[in-house]
N, C-alpha and C positions, 0 to 999 in steps of 0.2 A: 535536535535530531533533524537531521537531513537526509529523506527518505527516497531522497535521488545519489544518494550518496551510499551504498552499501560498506563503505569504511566508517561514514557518522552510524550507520544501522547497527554496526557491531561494536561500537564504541558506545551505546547509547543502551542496548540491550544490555550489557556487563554491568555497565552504572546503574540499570533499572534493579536488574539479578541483586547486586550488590545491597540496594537498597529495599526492594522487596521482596522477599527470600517465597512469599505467598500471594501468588497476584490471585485474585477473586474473577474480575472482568477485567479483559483486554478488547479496547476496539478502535477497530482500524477505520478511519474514516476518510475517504478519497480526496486528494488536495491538490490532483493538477486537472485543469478541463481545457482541451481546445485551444495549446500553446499558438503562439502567431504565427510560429513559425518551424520548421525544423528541429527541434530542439535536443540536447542528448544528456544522460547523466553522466555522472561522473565515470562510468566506466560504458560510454558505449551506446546505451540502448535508448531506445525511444523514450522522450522525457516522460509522456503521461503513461506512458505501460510501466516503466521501470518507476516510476516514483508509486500510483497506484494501484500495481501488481508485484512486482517483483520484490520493491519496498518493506510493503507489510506482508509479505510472504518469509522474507528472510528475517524480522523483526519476527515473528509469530512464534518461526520454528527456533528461535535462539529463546526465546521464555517459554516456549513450550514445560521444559524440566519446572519451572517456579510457579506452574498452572495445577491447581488442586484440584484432586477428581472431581468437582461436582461446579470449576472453572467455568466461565463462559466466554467465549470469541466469539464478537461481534464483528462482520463487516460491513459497511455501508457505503453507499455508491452514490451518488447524484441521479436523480430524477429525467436527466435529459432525454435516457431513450424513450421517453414518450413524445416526444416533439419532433421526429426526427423530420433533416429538408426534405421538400419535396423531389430535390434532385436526385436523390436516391434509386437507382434500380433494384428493386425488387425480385424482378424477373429477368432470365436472359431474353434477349431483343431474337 
């Protein structure tokens, strides 16, 4: 699965459907931080939004139907906006 890839997302989702007709817990767990550089997926979009937004967005709603009422979606994120630089404005100047 290549979650920067929304064509591996939907080929990956059908495989999952396929093989688990009952998913219990689905969780998404963020896997791009702070590329070096520019970076873009496969169709376009900014790597770390399009891999850990748009990604497990269009994974989620494709198993959504194999998710049993009492299901859980987990998403989970990295820790960093606690740290943020101090170069940050907060305020406008």
């Amino acid at each position: 699965l290549d979650l920067a890839d929304l064509l591996s997302v939907e080929t990956a989702a059908k495989t999952i459907s396929d093989k688990y007709p009952e998913i219990n817990v689905l969780l998404n767990n963020a896997g791009v931080m702070a590329p070096p550089s520019k970076l873009e997926t496969s169709q376009k979009l900014e790597l770390q939004f399009g891999t850990n937004h748009v990604g497990h967005h269009m994974l989620t709603r494709l198993l959504l139907p194999n998710l049993k009422d009492n299901s859980r979606i987990v998403t989970v994120a990295s820790e960093a906006h606690r740290s943020p630089s101090k170069d940050i404005q907060w305020q406008p100047e």
